[in-house]
C-alpha positions as CSV (number, residue, x, y, z in Angstrom):
1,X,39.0,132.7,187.7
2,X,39.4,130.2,190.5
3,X,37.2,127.4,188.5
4,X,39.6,127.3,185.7
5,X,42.8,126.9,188.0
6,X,42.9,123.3,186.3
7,X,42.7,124.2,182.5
8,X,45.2,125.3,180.4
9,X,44.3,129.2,179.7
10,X,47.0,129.6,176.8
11,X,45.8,126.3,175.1
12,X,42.0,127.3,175.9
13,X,42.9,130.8,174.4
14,X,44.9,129.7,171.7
15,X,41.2,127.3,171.0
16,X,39.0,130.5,171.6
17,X,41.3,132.6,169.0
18,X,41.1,129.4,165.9
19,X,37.1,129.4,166.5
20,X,35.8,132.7,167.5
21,X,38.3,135.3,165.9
22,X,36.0,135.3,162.0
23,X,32.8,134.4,162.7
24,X,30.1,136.2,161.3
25,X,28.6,139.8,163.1
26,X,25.4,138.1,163.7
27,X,26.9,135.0,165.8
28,X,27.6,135.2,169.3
29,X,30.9,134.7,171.1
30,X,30.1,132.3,174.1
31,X,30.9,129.4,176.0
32,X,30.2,125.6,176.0
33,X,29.3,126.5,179.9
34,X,26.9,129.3,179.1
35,X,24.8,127.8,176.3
36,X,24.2,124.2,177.6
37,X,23.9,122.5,181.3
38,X,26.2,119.6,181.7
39,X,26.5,116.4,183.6
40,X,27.9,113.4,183.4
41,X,27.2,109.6,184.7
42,X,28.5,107.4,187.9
43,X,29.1,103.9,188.5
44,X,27.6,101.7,190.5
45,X,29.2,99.4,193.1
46,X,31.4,96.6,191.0
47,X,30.4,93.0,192.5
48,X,26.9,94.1,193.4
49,X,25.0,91.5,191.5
50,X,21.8,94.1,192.3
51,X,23.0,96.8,190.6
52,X,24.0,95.3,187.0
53,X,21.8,93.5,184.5
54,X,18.7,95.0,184.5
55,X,16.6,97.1,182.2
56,X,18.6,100.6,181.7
57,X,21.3,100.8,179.3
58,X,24.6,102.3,180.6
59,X,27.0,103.7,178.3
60,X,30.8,103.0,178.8
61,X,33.5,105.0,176.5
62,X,33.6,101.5,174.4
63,X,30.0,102.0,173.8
64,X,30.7,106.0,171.5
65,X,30.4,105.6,168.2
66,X,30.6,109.1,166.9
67,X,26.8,108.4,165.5
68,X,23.6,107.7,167.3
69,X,24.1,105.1,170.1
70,X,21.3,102.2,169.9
71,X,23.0,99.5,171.7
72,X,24.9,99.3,175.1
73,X,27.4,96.7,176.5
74,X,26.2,96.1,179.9
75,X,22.9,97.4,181.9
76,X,22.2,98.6,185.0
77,X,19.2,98.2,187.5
78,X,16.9,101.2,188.5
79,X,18.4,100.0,192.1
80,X,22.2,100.7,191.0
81,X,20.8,103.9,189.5
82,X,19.7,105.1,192.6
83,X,22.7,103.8,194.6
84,X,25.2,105.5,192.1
85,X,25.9,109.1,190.4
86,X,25.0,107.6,187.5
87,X,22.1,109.1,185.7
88,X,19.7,108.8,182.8
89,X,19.9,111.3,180.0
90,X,17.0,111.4,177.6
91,X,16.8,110.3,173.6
92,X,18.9,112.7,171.6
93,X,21.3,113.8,173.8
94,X,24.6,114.7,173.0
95,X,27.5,112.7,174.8
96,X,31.0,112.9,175.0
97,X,33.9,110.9,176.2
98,X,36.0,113.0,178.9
99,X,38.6,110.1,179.8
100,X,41.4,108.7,177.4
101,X,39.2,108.6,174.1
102,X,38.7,112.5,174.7
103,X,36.1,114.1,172.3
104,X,35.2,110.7,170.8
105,X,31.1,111.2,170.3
106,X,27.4,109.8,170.7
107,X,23.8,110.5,170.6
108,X,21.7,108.6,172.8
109,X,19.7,106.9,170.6
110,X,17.2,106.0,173.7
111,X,17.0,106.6,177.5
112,X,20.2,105.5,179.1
113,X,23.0,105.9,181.8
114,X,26.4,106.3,181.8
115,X,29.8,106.1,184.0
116,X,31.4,109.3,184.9
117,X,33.9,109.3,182.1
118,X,31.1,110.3,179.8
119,X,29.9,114.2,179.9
120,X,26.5,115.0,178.3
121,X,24.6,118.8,177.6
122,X,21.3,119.2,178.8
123,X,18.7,119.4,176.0
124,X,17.4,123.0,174.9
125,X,16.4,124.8,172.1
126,X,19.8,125.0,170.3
127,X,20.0,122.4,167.5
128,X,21.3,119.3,169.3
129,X,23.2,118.3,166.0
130,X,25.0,121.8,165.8
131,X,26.7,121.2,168.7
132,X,27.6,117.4,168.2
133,X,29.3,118.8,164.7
134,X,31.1,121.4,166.4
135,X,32.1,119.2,169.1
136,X,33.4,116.7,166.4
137,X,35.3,119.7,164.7
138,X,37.0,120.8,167.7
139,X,37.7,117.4,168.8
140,X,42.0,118.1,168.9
141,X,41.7,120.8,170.9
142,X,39.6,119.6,173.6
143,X,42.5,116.3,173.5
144,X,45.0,119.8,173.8
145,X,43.5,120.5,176.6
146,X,43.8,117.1,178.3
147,X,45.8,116.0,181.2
148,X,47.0,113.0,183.2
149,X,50.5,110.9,183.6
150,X,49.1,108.0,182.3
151,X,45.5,108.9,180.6
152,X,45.0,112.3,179.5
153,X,41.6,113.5,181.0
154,X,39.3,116.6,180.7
155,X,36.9,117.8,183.3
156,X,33.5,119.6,183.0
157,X,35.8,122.9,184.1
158,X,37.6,122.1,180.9
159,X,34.1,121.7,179.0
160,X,32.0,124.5,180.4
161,X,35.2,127.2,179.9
162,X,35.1,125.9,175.8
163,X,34.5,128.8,173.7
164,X,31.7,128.1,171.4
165,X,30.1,130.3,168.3
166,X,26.7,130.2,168.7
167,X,24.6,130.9,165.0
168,X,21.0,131.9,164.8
169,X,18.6,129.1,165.4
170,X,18.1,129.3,161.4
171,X,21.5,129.4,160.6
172,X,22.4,126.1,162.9
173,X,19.6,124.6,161.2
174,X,20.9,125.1,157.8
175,X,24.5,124.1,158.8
176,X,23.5,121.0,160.1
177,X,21.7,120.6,156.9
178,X,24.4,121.4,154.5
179,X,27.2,119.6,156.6
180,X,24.7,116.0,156.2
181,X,24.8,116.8,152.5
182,X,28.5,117.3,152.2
183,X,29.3,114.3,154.5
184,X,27.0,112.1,152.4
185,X,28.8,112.9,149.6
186,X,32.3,111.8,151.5
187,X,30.8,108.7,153.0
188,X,30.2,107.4,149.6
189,X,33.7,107.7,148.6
190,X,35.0,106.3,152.1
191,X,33.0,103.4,151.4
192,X,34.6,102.6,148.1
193,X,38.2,103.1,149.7
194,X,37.6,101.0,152.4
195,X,35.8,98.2,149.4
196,X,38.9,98.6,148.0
197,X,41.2,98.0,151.0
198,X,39.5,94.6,151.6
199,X,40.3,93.7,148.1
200,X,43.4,94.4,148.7
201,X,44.0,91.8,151.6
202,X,42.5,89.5,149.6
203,X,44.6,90.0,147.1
204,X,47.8,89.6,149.8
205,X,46.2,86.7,151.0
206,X,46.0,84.7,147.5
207,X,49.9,85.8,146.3
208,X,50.4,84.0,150.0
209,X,48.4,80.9,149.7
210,X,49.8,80.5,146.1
211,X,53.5,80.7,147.5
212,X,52.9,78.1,149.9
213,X,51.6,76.1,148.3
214,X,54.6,76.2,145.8
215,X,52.0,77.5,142.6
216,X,54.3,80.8,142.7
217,X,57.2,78.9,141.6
218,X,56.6,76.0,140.0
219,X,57.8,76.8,136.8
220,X,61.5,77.6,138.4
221,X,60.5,73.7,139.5
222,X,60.5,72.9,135.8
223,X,64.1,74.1,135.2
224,X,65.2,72.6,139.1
225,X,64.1,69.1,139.3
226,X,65.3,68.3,141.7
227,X,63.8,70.5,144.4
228,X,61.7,69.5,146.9
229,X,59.9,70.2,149.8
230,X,59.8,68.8,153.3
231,X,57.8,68.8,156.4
232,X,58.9,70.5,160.0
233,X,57.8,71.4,162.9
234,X,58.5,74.8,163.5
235,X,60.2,74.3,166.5
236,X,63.2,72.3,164.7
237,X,63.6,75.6,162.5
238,X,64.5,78.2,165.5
239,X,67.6,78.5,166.9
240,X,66.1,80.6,169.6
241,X,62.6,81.1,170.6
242,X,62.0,82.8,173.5
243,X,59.4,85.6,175.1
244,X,60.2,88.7,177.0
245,X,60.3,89.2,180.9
246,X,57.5,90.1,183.2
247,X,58.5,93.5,185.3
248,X,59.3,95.8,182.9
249,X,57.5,98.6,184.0
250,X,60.4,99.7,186.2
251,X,62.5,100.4,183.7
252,X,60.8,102.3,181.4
253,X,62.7,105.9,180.8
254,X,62.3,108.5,178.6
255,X,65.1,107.7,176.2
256,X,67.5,104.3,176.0
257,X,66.9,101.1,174.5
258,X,63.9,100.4,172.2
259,X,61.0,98.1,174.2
260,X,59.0,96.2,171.3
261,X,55.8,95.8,172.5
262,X,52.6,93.8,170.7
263,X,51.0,97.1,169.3
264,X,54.5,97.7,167.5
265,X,53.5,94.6,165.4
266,X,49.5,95.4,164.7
267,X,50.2,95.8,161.0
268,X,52.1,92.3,161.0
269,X,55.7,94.5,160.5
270,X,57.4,96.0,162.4
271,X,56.4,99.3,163.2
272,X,58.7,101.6,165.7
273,X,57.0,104.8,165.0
274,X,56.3,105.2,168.4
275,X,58.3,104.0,170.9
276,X,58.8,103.2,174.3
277,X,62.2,102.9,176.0
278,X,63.6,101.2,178.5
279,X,67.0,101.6,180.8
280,X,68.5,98.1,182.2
281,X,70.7,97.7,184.2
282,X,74.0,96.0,183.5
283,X,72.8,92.3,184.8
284,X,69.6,91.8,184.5
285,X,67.6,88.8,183.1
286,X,65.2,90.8,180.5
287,X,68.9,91.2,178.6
288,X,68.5,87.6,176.9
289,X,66.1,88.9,174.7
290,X,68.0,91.5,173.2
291,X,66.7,91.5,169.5
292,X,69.0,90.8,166.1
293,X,68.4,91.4,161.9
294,X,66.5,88.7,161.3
295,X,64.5,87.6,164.0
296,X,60.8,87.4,163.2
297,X,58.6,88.7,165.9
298,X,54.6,86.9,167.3
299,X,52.4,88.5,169.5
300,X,51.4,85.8,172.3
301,X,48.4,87.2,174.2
302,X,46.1,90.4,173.4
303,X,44.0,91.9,170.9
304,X,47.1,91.6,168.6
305,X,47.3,87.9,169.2
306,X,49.4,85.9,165.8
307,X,50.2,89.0,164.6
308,X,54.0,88.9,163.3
309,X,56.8,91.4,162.3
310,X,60.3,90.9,161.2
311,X,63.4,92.9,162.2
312,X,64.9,93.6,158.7
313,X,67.4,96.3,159.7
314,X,69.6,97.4,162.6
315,X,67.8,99.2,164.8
316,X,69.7,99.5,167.8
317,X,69.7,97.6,171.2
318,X,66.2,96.5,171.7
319,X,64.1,94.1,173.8
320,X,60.8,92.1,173.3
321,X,58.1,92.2,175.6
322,X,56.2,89.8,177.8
323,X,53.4,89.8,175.0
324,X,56.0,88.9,172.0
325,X,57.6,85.8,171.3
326,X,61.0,85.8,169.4
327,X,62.0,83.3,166.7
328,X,65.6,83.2,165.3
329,X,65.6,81.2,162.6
330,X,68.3,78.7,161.7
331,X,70.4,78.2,158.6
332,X,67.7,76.1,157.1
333,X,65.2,78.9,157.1
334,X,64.8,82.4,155.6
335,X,63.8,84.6,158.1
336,X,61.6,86.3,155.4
337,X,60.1,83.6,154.1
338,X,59.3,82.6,157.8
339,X,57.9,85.9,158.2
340,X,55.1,85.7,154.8
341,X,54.7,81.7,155.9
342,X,53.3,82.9,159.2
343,X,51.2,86.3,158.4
344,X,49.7,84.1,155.3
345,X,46.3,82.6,156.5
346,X,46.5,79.7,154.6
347,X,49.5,78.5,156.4
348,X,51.0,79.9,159.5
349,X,48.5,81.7,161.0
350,X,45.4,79.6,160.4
351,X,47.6,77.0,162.9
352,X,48.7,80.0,165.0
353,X,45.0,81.5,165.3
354,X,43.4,77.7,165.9
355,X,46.0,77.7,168.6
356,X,45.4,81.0,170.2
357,X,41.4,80.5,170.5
358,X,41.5,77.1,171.4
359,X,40.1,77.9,174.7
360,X,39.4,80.8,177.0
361,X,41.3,83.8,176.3
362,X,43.0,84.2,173.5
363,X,46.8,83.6,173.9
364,X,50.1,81.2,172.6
365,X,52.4,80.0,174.5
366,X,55.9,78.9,173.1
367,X,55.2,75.0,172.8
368,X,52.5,76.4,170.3
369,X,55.0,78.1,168.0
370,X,56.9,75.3,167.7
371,X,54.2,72.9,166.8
372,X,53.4,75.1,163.8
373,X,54.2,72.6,160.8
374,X,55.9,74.2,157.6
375,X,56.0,72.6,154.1
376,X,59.7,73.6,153.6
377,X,61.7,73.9,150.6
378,X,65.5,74.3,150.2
379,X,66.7,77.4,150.8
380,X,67.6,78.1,147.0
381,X,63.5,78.1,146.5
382,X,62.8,79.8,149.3
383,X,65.0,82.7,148.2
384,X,62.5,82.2,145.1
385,X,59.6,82.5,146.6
386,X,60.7,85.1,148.6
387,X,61.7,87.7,145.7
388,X,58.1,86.6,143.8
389,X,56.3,87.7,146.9
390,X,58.7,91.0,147.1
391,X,57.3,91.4,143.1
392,X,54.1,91.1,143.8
393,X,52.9,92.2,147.1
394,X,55.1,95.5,146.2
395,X,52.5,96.4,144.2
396,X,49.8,95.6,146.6
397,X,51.7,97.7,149.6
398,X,52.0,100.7,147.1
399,X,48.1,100.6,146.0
400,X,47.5,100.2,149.9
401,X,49.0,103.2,151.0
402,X,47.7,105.3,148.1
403,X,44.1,104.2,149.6
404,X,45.7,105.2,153.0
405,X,47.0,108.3,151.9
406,X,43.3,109.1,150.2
407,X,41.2,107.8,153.2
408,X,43.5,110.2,155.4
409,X,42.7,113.0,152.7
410,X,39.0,112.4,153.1
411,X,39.6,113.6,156.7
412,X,41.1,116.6,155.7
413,X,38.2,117.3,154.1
414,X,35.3,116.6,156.2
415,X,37.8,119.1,159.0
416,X,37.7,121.5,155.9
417,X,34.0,121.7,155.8
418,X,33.7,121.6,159.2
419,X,35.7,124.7,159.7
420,X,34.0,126.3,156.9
421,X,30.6,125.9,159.0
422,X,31.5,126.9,162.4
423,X,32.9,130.3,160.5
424,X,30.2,131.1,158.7
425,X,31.6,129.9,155.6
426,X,29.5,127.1,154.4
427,X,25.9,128.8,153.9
428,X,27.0,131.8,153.5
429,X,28.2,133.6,151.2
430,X,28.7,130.6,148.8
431,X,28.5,126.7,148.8
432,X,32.0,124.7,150.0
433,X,34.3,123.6,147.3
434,X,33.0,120.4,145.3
435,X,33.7,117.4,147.8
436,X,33.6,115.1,144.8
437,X,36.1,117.0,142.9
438,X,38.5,117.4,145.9
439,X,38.3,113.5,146.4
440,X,38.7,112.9,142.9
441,X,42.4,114.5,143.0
442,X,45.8,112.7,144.3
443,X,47.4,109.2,143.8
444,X,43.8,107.9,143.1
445,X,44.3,108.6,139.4
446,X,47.9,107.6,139.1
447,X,46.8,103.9,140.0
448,X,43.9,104.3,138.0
């Protein structure tokens, strides 16, 4: 019992009870530990030009791709493989991330290495596929099982103690068979969801251009002659633009005021479905970014880089981070119509984005912002423009989040059948429920 003093025995039981309690008489009630060795990789030396660059592939998390693995970031040399733990796993071997990403996937698609954050299972004559399916089904509860303040981690311990129904080499054979059918069937229709997502942000993208380039409302131009539009730099438009303070990390708390950071803005809103919180004290300088209705929001640095949210309703005291830049507009500006102008590709963002990877890595800085020029009109056209994009992109957002809510279903599914197979359920006894006709269900048909 001492080599699973660092698992969790009620979440490993509560694991064991979901996948061994109705499996078929003629399966066997084992362990991840007892049907397949395992290993996992090393690193060699960091700044040891020796060791890196040569002919051997070596497999970072990054590299998974829950399919066969063909490609590598970086490669090692047979003399870094001999000065490390690293260690070379053969073709078709099943890999799997241990560290942050837990469960995420691969098959080595060729001879390669890996770091130690990657765990792989010894080859042997139980179908290699059988196991990376189950592995994939029980995927949340081997991230249950993870721990860590700051990355959640599993061990081998964690691995080898897994519970694990093994099926006659037949059976696997035929479930790994009937699962590729299935999932071919799904990966057809994920394909046309996700075609149908891209035609969506095109679609967002012309209503944008069109707007900004006044096509949106220039019949309201017909009946207001005398409109017009005018050129500004950005910077003349913000009553405040500012960034948030370096040092943050020692104030973060568990509850407090809400800390706005870049990935709250990935989906160019606002997003504060999960938050982080912060606890200042009384005079400190990170105050002067305290956030208001209306400000609009720009990731400065990171993968998130130009992406832009808007604060459209109270929510509480708040602060931006080092990463995000914070634009209060003045009188002359709708904060919404700032908002669109800058997440519309045509306009804002192509000057943001030519900014940002000007040079080196990508990043604004403040004088950046307030280059951006704006073809401005008066406010009452604005408010126009504004309430045409509200028309139109409503429909967009609501088509969007039915393809969401279907792509989301999809996953249900392809958990459904996996279920079904690691229970016996899916060849025998009966086929699984038409995937097709599952798909074919839900908001899909009240948008079509």
């Amino acid at each position: 019992m001492s080599s699973l003093g660092k698992v969790d025995l009620g979440a490993l039981k509560k694991a064991e009870s979901r996948i061994l309690d109705d499996i078929p008489d003629t399966w066997v009630k084992s362990t991840l530990g007892d049907c397949f060795e395992w290993g996992s990789g090393g690193t060699p030396r960091a700044g040891n030009s020796d060791y890196y660059n040569g002919e051997i592939p070596w497999l970072v998390i990054g590299d998974l791709n829950d399919s066969v693995v063909v490609a590598s970031g970086q490669t090692i040399t047979r003399e870094g493989l001999n000065n490390s733990s690293a260690k070379l796993v053969d073709e078709g071997t099943v890999l799997l991330a241990m560290y942050g990403s837990i469960g995420k996937l691969g098959i080595a698609g060729m001879r390669l290495a890996t770091n130690q954050a990657i765990a792989f299972a010894i080859q042997n004559e139980i179908e290699t596929k059988y196991l990376f399916y189950f592995l994939r089904y029980v995927r949340p509860n081997l991230k249950d099982l993870g721990k860590g303040a700051t990355q959640q981690n599993i061990s081998q311990t964690v691995i080898k103690a897994f519970p694990f129904p093994l099926a006659p080499l037949n059976e696997q054979k035929r479930i790994v068979n009937k699962i590729e059918e299935l999932f071919s069937e799904l990966e057809n229709g994920i394909a046309a969801l996700k075609t149908a997502r891209e035609q969506l942000k095109v679609y967002r993208q012309s209503v944008l251009k069109h707007a900004f380039e006044g096509k949106l409302t220039a019949r309201w131009r017909e009946k207001n002659t005398s409109a017009s539009w005018r050129l500004e730099k950005l910077g003349n438009l913000l009553a405040l633009l500012t960034s948030g303070s370096r040092g943050w990390a020692k104030y973060y708390s568990d509850s407090g005021d809400t800390f706005i950071r870049a990935q709250n803005l990935k989906y160019d809103r606002l997003d504060l479905d999960e938050k982080t919180f912060v606890a200042l004290p009384k005079k400190t300088e990170g105050r002067r970014t305290q956030v208001q209705v209306g400000d609009v929001l720009v990731t400065i640095t990171g993968a998130n880089v130009t992406k832009t949210g808007r604060v459209s309703a109270d929510v509480g005291t708040a602060y931006v981070s080092q990463h995000v830049a914070l634009c209060r507009p003045t009188e002359d500006i709708d904060s919404e119509f700032l908002h669109w102008f800058l997440v519309a590709e045509s306009a804002g963002r192509k000057q943001l984005s030519k900014f940002a990877y000007g040079a080196g890595k990508p990043g604004l800085n403040l004088d950046n912002i307030r280059s951006v020029e704006i073809n401005l009109p008066q406010l009452e056209e604005q408010y126009e423009i504004v309430n045409k994009l509200r028309e139109l992109l409503s429909i967009e957002e609501n088509v969007s989040a039915c393809v969401d809510a279907e792509l989301c279903r999809v996953e249900l599914i392809r958990q459904s059948i996996l279920r079904k197979a690691f229970s016996g359920q899916l060849v025998a006894g009966g086929e699984v429920k038409g995937v097709k006709s599952e798909m074919g269900q839900g908001c899909s048909n009240e948008h079509s």
